[in-house]
C-alpha positions as CSV (number, residue, x, y, z in Angstrom):
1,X,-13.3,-49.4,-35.0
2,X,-12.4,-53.2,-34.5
3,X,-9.4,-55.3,-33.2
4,X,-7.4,-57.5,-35.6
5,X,-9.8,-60.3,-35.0
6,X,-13.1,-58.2,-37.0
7,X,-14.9,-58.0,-33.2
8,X,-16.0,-53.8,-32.5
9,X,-14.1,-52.0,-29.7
10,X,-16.3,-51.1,-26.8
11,X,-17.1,-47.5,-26.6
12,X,-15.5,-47.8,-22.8
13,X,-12.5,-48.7,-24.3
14,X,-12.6,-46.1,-27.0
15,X,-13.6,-43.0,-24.8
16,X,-10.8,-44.5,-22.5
17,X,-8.2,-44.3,-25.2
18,X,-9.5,-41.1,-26.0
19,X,-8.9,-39.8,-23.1
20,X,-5.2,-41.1,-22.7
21,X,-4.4,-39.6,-26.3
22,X,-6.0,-36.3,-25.0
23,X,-3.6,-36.4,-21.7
24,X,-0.5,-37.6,-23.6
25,X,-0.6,-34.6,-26.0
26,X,-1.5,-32.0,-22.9
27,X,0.7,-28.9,-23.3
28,X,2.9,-29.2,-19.9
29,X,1.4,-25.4,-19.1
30,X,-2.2,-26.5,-18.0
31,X,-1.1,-27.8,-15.0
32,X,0.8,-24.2,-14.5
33,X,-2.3,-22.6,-14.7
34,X,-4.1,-25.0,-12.3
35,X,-1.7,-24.7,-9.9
36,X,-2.1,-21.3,-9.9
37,X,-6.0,-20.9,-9.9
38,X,-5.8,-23.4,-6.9
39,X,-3.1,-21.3,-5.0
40,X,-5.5,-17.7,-5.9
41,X,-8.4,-19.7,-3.8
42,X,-6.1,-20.6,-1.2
43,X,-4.9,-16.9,-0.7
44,X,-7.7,-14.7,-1.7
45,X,-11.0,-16.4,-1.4
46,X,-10.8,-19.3,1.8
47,X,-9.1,-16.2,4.3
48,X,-12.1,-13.8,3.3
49,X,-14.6,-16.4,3.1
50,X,-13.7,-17.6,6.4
51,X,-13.6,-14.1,8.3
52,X,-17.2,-14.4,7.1
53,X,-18.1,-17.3,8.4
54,X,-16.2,-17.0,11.6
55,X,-18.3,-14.0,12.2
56,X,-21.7,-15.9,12.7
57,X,-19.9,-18.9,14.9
58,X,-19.6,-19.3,18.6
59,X,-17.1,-21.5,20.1
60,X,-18.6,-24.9,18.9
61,X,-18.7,-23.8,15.5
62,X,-22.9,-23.3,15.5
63,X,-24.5,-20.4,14.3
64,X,-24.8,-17.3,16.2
65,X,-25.5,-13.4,15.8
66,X,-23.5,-12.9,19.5
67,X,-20.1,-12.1,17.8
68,X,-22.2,-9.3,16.3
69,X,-23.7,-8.2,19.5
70,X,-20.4,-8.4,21.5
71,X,-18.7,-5.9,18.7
72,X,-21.4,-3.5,18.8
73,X,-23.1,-3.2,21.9
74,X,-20.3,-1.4,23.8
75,X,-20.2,2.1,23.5
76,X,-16.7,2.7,23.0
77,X,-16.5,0.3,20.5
78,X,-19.5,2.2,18.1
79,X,-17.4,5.3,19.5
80,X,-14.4,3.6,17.6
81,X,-15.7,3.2,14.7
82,X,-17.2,6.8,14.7
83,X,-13.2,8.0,15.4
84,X,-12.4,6.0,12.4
85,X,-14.5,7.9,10.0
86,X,-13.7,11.4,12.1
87,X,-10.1,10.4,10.8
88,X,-10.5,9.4,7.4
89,X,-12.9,12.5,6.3
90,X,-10.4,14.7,8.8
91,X,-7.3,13.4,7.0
92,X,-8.3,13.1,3.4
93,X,-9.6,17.1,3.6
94,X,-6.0,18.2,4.9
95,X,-4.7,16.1,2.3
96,X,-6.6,17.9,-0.4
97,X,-5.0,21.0,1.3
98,X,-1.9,19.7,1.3
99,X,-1.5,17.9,-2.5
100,X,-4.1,20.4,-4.8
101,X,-1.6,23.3,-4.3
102,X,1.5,21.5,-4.8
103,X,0.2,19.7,-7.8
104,X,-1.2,22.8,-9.5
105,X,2.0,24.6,-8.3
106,X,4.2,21.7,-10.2
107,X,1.8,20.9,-13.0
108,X,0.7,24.8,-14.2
109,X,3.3,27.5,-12.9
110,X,6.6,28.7,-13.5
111,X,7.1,28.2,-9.1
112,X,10.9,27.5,-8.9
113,X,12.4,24.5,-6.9
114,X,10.0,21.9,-8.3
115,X,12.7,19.2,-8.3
116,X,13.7,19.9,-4.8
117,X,9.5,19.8,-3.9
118,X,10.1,16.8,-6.1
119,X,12.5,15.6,-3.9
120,X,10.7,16.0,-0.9
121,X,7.2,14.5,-1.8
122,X,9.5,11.6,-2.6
123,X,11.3,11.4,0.4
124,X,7.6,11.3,2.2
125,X,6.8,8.2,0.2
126,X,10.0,7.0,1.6
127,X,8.9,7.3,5.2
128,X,6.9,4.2,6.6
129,X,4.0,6.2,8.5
130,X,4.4,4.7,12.0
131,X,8.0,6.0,11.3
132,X,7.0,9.4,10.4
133,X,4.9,9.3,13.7
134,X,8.0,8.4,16.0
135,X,9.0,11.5,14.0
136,X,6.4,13.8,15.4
137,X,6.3,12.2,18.9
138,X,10.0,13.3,19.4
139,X,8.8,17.2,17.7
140,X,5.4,17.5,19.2
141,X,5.2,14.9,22.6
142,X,3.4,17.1,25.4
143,X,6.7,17.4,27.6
144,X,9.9,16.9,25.4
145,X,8.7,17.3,22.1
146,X,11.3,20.1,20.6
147,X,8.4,22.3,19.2
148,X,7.0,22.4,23.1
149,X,10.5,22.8,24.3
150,X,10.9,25.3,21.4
151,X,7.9,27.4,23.1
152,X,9.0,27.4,26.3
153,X,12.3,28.8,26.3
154,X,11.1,31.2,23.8
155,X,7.7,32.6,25.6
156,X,8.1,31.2,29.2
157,X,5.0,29.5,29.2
158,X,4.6,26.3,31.5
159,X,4.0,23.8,29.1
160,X,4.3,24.0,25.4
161,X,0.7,23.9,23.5
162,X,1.2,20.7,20.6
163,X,-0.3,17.5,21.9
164,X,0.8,14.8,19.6
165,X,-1.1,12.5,21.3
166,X,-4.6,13.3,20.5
167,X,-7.0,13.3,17.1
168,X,-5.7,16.7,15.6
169,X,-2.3,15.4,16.4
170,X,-3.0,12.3,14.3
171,X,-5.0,13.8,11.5
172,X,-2.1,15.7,11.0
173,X,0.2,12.7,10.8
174,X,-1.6,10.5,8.9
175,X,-2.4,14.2,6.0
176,X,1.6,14.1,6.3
177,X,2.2,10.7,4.7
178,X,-0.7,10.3,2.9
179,X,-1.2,13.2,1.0
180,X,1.6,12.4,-1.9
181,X,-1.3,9.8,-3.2
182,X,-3.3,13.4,-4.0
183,X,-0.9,15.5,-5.4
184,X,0.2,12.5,-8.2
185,X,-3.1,11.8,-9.1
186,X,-4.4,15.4,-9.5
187,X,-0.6,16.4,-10.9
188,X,-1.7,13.4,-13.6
189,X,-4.7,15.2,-14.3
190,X,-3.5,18.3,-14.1
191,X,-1.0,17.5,-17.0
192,X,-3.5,16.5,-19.4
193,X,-5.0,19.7,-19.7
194,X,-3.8,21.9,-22.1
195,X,-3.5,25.9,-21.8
196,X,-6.2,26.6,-24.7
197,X,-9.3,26.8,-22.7
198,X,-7.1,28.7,-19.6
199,X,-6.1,31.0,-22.5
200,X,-9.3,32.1,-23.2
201,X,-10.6,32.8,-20.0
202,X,-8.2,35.1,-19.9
203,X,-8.7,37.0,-23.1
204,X,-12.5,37.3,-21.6
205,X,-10.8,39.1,-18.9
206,X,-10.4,36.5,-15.9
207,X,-7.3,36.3,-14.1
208,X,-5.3,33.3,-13.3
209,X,-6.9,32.6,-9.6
210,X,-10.4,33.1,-11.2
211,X,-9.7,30.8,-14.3
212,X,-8.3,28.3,-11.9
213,X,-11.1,28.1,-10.2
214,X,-13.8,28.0,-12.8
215,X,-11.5,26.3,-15.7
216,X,-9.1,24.4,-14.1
217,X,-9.6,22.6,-11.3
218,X,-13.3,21.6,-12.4
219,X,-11.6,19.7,-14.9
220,X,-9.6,17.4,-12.7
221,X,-12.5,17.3,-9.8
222,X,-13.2,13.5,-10.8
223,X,-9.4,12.9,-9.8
224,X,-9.5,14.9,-6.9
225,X,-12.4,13.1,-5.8
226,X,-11.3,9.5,-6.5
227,X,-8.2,11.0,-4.3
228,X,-9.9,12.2,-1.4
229,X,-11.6,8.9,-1.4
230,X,-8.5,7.0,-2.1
231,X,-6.8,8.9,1.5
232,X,-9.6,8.1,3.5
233,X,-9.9,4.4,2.9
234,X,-6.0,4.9,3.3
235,X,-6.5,6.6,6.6
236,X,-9.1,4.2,8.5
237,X,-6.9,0.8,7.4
238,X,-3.8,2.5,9.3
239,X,-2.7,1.1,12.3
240,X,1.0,2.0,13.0
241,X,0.1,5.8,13.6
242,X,-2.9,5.2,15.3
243,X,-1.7,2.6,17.6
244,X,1.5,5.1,18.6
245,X,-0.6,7.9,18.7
246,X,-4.2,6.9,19.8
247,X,-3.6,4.5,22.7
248,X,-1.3,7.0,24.7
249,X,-4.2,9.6,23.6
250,X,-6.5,7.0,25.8
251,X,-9.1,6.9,22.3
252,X,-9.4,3.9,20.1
253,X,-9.7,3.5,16.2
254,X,-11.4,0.6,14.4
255,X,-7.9,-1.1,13.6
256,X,-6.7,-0.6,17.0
257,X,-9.7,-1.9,18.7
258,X,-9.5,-4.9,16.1
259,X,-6.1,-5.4,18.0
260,X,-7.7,-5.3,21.8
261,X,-9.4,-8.0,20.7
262,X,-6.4,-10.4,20.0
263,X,-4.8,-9.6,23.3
264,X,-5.6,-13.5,25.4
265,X,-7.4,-15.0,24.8
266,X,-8.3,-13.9,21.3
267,X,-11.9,-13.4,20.4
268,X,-11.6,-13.7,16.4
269,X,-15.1,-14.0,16.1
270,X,-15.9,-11.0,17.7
271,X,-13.1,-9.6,15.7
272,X,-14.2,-10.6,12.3
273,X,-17.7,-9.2,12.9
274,X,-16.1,-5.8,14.0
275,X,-14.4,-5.9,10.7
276,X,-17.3,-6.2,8.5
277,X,-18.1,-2.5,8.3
278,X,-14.6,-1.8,7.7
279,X,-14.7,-4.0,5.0
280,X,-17.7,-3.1,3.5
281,X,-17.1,0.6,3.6
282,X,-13.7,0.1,2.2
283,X,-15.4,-1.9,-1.3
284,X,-18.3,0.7,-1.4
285,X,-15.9,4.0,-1.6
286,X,-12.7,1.9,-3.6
287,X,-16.0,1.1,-6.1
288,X,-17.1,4.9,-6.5
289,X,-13.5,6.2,-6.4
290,X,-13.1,3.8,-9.7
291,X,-15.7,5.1,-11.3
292,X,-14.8,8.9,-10.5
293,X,-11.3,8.3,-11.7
294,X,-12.3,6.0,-15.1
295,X,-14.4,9.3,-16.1
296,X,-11.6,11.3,-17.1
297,X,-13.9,13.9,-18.8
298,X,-10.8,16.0,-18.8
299,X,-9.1,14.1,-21.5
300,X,-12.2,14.6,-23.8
301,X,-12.4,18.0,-23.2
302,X,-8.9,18.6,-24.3
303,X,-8.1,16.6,-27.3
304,X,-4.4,15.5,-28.3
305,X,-1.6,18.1,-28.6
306,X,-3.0,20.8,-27.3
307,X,0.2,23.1,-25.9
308,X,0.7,23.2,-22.0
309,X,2.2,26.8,-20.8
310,X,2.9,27.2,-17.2
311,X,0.9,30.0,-15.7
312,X,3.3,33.1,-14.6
313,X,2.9,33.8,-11.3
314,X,5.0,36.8,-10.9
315,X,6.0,37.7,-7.1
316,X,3.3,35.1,-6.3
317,X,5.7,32.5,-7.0
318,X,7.9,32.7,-4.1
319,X,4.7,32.6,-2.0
320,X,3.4,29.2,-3.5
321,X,6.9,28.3,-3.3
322,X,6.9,28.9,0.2
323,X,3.9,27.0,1.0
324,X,5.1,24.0,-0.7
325,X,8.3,24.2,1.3
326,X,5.8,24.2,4.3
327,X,4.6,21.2,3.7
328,X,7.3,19.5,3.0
329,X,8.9,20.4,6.4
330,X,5.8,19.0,8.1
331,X,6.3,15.9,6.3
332,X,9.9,15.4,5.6
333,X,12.2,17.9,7.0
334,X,11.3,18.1,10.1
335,X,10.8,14.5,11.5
336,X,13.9,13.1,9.6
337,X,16.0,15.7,10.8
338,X,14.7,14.7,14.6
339,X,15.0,11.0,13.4
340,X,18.3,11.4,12.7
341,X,19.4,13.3,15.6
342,X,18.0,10.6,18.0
343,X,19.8,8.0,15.8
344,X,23.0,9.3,16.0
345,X,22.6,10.9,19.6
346,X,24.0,9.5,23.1
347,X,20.3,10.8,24.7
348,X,18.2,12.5,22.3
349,X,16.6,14.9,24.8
350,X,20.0,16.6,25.2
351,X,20.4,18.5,21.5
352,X,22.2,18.8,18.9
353,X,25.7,19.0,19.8
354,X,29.2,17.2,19.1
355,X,29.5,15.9,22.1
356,X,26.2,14.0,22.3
357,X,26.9,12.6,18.8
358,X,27.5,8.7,18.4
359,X,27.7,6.3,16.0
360,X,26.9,3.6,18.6
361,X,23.4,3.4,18.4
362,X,23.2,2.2,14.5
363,X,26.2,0.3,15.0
364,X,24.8,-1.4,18.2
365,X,21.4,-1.9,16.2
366,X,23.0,-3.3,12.9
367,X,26.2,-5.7,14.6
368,X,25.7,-6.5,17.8
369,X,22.4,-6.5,18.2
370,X,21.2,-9.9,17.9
371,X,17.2,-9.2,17.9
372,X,17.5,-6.4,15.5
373,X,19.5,-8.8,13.7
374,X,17.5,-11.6,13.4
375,X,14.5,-9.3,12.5
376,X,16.4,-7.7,9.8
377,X,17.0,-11.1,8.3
378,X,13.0,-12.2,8.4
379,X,12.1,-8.7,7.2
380,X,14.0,-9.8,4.0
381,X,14.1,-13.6,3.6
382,X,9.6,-12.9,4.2
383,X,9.8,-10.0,1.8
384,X,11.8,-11.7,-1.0
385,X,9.6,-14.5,-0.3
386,X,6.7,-12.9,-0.8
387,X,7.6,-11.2,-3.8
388,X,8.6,-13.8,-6.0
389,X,5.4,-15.8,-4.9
390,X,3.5,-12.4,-5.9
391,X,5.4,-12.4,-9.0
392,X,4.5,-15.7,-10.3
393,X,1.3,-16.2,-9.2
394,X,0.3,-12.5,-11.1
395,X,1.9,-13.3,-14.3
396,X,0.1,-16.6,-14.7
397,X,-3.2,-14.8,-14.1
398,X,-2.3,-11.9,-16.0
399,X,-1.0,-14.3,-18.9
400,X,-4.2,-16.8,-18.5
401,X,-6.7,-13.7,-19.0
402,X,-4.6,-11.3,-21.6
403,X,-3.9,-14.7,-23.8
404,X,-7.7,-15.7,-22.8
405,X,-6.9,-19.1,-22.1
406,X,-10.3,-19.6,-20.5
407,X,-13.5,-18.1,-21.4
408,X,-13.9,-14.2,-20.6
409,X,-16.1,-14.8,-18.1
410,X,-14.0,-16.8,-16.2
411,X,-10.6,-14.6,-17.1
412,X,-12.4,-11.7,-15.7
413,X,-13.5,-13.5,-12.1
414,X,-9.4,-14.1,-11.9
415,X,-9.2,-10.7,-12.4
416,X,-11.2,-10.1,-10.1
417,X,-9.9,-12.5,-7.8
418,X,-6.7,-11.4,-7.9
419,X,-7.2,-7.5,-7.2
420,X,-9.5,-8.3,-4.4
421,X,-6.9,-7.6,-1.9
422,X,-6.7,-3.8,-2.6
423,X,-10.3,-2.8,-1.4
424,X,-9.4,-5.3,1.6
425,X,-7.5,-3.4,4.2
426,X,-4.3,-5.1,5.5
427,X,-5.7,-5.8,9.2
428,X,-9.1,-7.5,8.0
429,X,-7.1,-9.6,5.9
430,X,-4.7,-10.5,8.7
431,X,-7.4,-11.5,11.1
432,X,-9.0,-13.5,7.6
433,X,-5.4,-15.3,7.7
434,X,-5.7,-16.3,11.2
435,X,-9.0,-18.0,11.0
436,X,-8.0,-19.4,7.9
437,X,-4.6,-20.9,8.8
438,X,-4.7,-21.5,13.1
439,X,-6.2,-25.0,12.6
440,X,-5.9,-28.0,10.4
441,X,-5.3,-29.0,7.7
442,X,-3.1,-25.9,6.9
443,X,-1.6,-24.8,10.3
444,X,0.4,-21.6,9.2
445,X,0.1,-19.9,12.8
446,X,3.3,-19.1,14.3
447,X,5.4,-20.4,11.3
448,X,6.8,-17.5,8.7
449,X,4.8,-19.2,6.0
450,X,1.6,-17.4,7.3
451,X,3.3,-14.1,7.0
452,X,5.4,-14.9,3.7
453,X,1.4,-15.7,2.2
454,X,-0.2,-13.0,4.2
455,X,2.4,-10.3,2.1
456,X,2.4,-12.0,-0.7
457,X,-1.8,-12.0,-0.5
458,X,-1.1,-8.1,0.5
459,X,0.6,-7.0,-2.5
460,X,-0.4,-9.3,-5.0
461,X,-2.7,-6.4,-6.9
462,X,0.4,-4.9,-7.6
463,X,2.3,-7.3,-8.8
464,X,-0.7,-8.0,-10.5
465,X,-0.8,-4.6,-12.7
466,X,2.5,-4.6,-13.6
467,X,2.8,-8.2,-14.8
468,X,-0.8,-7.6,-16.8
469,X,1.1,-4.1,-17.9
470,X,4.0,-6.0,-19.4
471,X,2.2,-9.1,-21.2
472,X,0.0,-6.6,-23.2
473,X,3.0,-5.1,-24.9
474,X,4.0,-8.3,-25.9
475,X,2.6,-9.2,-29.6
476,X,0.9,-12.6,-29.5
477,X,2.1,-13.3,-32.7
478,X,5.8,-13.9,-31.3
479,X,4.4,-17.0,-29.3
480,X,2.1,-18.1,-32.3
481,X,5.7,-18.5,-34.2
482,X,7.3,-20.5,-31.9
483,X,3.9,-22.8,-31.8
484,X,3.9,-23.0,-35.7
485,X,7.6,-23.9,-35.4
486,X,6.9,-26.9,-33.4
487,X,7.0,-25.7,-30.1
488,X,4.5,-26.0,-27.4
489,X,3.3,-22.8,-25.4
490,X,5.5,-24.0,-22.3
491,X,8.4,-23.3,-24.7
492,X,6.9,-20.0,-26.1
493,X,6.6,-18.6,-22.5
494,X,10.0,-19.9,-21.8
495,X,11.4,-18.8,-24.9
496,X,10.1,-15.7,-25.7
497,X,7.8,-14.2,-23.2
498,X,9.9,-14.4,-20.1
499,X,13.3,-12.8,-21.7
500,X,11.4,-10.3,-22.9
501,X,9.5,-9.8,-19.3
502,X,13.0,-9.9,-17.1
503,X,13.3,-5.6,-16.9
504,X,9.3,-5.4,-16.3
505,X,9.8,-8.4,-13.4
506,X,12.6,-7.2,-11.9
507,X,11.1,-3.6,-11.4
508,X,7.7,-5.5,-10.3
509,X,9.8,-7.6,-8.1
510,X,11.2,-4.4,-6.2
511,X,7.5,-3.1,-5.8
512,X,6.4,-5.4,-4.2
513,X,9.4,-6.1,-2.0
514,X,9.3,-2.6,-0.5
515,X,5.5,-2.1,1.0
516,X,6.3,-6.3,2.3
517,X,9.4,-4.8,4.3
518,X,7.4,-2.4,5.9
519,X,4.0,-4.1,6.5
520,X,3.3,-3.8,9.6
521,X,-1.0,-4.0,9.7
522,X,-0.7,-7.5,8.4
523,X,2.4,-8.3,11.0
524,X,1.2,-7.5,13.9
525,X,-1.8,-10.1,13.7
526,X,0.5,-12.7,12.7
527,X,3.8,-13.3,13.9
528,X,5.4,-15.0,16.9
529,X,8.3,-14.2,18.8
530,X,9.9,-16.6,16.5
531,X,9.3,-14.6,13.1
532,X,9.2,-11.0,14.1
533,X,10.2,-8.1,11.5
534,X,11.5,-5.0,11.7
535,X,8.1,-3.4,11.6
536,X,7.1,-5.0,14.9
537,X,10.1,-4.6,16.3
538,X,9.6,-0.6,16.1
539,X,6.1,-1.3,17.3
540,X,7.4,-3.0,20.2
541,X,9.8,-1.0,21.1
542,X,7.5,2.4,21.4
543,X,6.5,1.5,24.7
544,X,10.2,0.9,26.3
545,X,10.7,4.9,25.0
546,X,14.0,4.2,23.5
547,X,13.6,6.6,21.0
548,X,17.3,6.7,19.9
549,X,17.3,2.6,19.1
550,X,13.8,3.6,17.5
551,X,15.2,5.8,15.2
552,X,18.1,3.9,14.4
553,X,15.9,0.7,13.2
554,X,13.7,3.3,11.4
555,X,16.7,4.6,9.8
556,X,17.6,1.1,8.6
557,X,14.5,0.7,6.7
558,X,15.0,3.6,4.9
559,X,18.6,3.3,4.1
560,X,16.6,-0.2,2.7
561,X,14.1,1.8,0.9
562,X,16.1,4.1,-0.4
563,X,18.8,1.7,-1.9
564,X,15.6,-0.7,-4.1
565,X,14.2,2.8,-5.1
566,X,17.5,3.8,-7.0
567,X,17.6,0.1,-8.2
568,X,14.0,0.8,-9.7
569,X,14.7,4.0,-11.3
570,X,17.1,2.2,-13.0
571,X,15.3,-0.4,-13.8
572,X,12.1,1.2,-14.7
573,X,12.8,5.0,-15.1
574,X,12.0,8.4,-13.3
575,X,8.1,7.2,-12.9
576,X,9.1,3.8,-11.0
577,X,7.4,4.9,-7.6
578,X,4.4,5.9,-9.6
579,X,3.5,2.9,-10.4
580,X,2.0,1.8,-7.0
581,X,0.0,5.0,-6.6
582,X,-1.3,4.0,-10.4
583,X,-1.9,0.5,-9.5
């Protein structure tokens, strides 16, 4: 190359013009997809990576092993963590007693009223868990709880014999709302199977219990296993029940020892080394349950087509029947109805009656007021936040690594990256935020940015699943025509991917939306007087005992719940809250 004059062009000033040609034809998308890489770091990996390094620094920021020390020397600390796994291998086995009938029931027999059992396992989806625990604590408390009242008016005994308050008493709880995540993925299981091999064990003379047993349910063990592992890392990341139910109880669980350790001054050092086991028990067990539930040796076993006839049960029926209905009183009936009458009660320790009925209570709550208010407003202004920062940031990952705009080894560490948060439980990553973002240069604390990013951190595997979901079914070769056209792959995506996307991100949207109105793991670490949601307000408020203003902000996040489930069946059809369990 050389200038008008015959003298060469440096090779500076070539690889410089290079370089300006190179920008100046850049596809305006690049810097979409750095922006996003840049915001995964800031939300995945600098919060976990500092709860790491927090954990080996004293107070001058040297290194130390005396965080570690201070979390595990105490006895009732090690005794805290033991309750913890008590509760998750207590819980998961009553959930397995709980969701394995009522799947098999609902998957293989002719039991009748599956769509009211239907009904009601939705309905305990619907139900925050700390709610469902008010619930109980206004059926079971030692003095007024209805069932004790119940048994003393009936046997006059001096006190009634349910103890909400103790470790049975929250096993059952936490079996109650956690057991729907076992009956959907056995039911799942359950439904691939088809009736040949049942068939003939029975013309070799077995009957239905026996070929249930040795046919049936070995099929679907890997599921039920990859569920009962699923409910126990479920069950020792709770903190709502446990905090309403262990503290009166006077026994601690990992997460609400986590939160003793916040009261003033904080000791987040200490903290973040007490949440290191948590942590790593949580990636171990997610890891296995993966690879139980990727095995599906029950598909293979079955082959495609194969015809699905629901076992008759004969006078049996009405007794599986009954059982199921059992269950869902525990979990549904019984503490909404209590719920409910406390709402709409002057004092919910005097009964049901028409004159102690009110309407003053929700409409106290809803208009007038002006805390419950203000926290109604943050639980959705944070929520909707969140979920459209979810939203976005998962489809530009999910579209960078299904369009495999970077190598495969990189698309698969933003996979990675971006489902990270699901093995992390919601209060480790909460005490990650706060180390992360309580000094400079980001100085979230106290601000509603730390919780928008917190839920939006909390939920993003979601969003992430159903965004990757949706791109898949989306033919490359649409966007290739627009680029052959002329067009750049801004316009593609602009164009053609996103109008095709809207249903998919709208029902995504709501997904996400729901858990972030209910969070309350992640909240409690994280807001300020200033930004408190409904979530924390019902923590809160447990202590003052004002069960009938309880009840009444539990009812409005339901009501809430309730309204963006219709919107998603809508949206996305009869399997919409399915998706999360799937995710």
């Amino acid at each position: 190359m050389a200038t008008a004059a015959g003298n060469p062009v440096p090779a500076r000033v070539r690889t410089a013009a290079a370089w300006v040609q190179r920008w100046r034809h850049l596809d305006k998308s690049f810097w979409v997809w750095i922006l996003a890489i840049v915001l995964l770091v800031v939300l995945v990996v600098n919060p976990l990576l500092r709860l790491l390094i927090v954990s080996f620094q004293d107070s001058t920021g040297g290194f130390t092993l005396s965080n570690y020390v201070a979390a595990y020397s105490r006895a009732r600390h090690v005794e805290a963590l033991w309750n913890s796994l008590v509760l998750g291998a207590s819980s998961a086995s009553l959930c397995l007693v709980f969701g394995v009938p009522m799947a098999w029931a609902l998957s293989r027999t002719d039991m009748p009223g599956k769509g009211l059992i239907w009904v009601c396992i939705l309905g305990t989806f619907i139900i925050p868990p700390y709610l469902g625990a008010v619930g109980w604590i206004l059926l079971a408390g030692p003095n007024a709880g209805w069932l004790n009242r119940a048994v003393v008016a009936v046997t006059g005994a001096q006190a009634g014999p349910f103890n909400i308050y103790s470790m049975p008493g929250l096993v059952l709880v936490v079996a109650c709302y956690s057991f729907p995540y076992v009956f959907v993925l056995t039911k799942s299981a359950l439904d691939l199977i088809s009736s040949e091999m049942e068939d003939a064990a029975n013309i070799l003379g077995a009957g239905n219990l026996r070929t249930t047993f040795s046919i049936t349910l070995p099929l679907v063990l890997p599921a039920i296993l990859g569920a009962f592992i699923l409910v126990f890392l479920e069950a020792i990341a709770l903190f709502g029940s446990p905090a309403l139910l262990a503290l009166p109880g006077r026994f601690h669980v990992v997460t609400t020892q986590l939160w003793q350790f916040f009261e003033f001054p904080p000791r987040v050092g200490v903290a973040s080394a007490y949440a290191m086991p948590l942590l790593v028990i949580t990636i171990v067990l997610f890891w296995l349950q993966r690879r139980l539930t990727s095995r599906k040796g029950y598909v293979a076993l079955t082959g495609k087509g194969g015809e699905r006839r629901p076992i008759a049960l004969g006078a049996l029926k009405w007794a599986v029947l009954g059982y199921c209905l059992f269950v869902c009183t525990l979990s549904f009936f019984m503490p909404m109805v209590v719920i409910c009458q406390a709402a709409f009660a002057k004092a919910w320790g005097r009964g049901f009656s028409l004159d102690n009925l009110t309407f003053a209570n929700v409409y106290f709550t809803v208009f007038e007021n002006q805390l419950t208010r203000k926290a109604t407003l943050h639980t959705f202004m944070y929520a909707g936040a969140a979920s459209v920062i979810a939203i976005t940031l998962a489809m530009c990952v999910a579209y960078i690594v299904n369009r495999e705009l970077v190598g495969k080894k990189t698309g698969h560490l933003l996979s990675f990256l971006t489902m990270a948060p699901f093995v992390v439980p919601g209060i480790v990553l909460a005490i990650g935020f706060y180390a992360a973002y309580t000094h400079p240069p980001l100085l979230l604390y106290g601000t509603a940015w730390i919780l928008i990013l917190a839920f939006a951190t909390r939920f993003l595997p979601i969003a992430y699943v159903n965004s990757s979901a949706a791109i898949r079914s989306i033919n490359p070769e649409l966007e290739d025509a627009v680029r052959i056209l002329g067009g750049t792959r801004f316009t593609a995506i602009r164009t053609v991917v996103m109008p095709l996307l809207k249903r998919s991100l709208a029902g995504a949207f709501i997904l996400v939306f729901i858990p972030a109105t209910r969070e309350l793991s992640t909240a409690i670490f994280l807001y300020s007087i200033d930004t408190q949601v409904l979530s924390v307000l019902l923590f809160d408020k447990s202590d003052e005992g004002n069960f009938e203003m309880l009840a009444s902000i539990g009812l409005i996040l339901v009501v809430i719940t309730v309204a963006l489930i219709l919107l998603g069946f809508r949206l996305m059809g009869r399997d919409f809250m399915l998706r999360r369990t799937a995710a």
